[in-house]
C-alpha positions as CSV (number, residue, x, y, z in Angstrom):
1,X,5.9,-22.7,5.7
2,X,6.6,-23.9,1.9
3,X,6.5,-21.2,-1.0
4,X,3.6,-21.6,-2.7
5,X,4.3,-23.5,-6.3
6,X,3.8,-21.2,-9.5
7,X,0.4,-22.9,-10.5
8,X,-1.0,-22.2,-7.1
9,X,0.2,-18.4,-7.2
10,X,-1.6,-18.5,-10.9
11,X,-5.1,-20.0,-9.4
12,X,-5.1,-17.7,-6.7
13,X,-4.9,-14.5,-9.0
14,X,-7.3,-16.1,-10.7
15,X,-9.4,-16.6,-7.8
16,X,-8.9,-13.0,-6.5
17,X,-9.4,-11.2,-10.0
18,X,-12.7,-13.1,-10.3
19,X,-14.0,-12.2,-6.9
20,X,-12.8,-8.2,-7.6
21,X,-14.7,-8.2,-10.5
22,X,-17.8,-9.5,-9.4
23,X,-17.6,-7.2,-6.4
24,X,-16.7,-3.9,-8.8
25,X,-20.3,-5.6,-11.0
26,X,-22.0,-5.2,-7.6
27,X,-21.3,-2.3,-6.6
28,X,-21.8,-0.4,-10.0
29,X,-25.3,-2.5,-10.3
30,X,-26.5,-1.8,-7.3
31,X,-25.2,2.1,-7.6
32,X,-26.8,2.1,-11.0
33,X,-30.7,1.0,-9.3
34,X,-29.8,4.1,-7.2
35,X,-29.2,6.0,-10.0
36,X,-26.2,7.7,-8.9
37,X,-24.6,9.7,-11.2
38,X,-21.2,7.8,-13.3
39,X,-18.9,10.1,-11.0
40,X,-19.9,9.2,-7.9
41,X,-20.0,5.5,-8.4
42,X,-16.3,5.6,-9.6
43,X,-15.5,7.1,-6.5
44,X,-17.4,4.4,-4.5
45,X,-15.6,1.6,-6.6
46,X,-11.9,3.4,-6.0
47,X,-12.1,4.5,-2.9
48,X,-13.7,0.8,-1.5
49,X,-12.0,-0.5,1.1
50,X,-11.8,-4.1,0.8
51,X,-11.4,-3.6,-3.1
52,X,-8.0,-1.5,-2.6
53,X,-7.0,-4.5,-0.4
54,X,-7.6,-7.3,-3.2
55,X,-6.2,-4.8,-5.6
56,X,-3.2,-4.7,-3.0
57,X,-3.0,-8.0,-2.6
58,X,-3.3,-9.4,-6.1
59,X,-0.1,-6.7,-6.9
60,X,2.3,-8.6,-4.6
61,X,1.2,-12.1,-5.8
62,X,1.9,-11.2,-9.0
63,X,5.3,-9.7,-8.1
64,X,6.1,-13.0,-6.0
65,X,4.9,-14.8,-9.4
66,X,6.8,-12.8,-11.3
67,X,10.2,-13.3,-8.9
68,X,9.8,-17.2,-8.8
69,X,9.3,-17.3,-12.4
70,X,12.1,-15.7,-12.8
71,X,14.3,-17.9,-10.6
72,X,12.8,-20.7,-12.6
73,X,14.4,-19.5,-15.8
């Protein structure tokens, strides 16, 4: 399997920040109709599974981005 090139690494952070951020909008809006109190809906947001796993996920493409960028230098 080929390394991904640096401008592919770049559009999938891209990609995966966009799609965390609309997901963090969702929950909060749809925590907000509920009227949940501020603490509890950052504890929803944090402790969200597939949220810690794009959050996971985005930090080692940005460490492999960071590593070939490097090399590249």
């Amino acid at each position: 399997m080929q390394s991904p090139t640096e401008k592919e690494l770049e559009e999938s952070i891209k990609e995966l920040n966009e799609y965390k951020n609309r997901l963090e909008k969702e929950l909060v809006t749809i925590s907000n109709k509920l009227k949940m109190p501020q603490t509890k809906i950052n504890s929803i947001v944090n402790s969200h599974s597939e949220l810690n796993q794009i959050k996971t996920i985005l930090s080692k493409l940005n460490k492999q981005k960071n590593v070939s960028s490097n090399l590249i230098k």
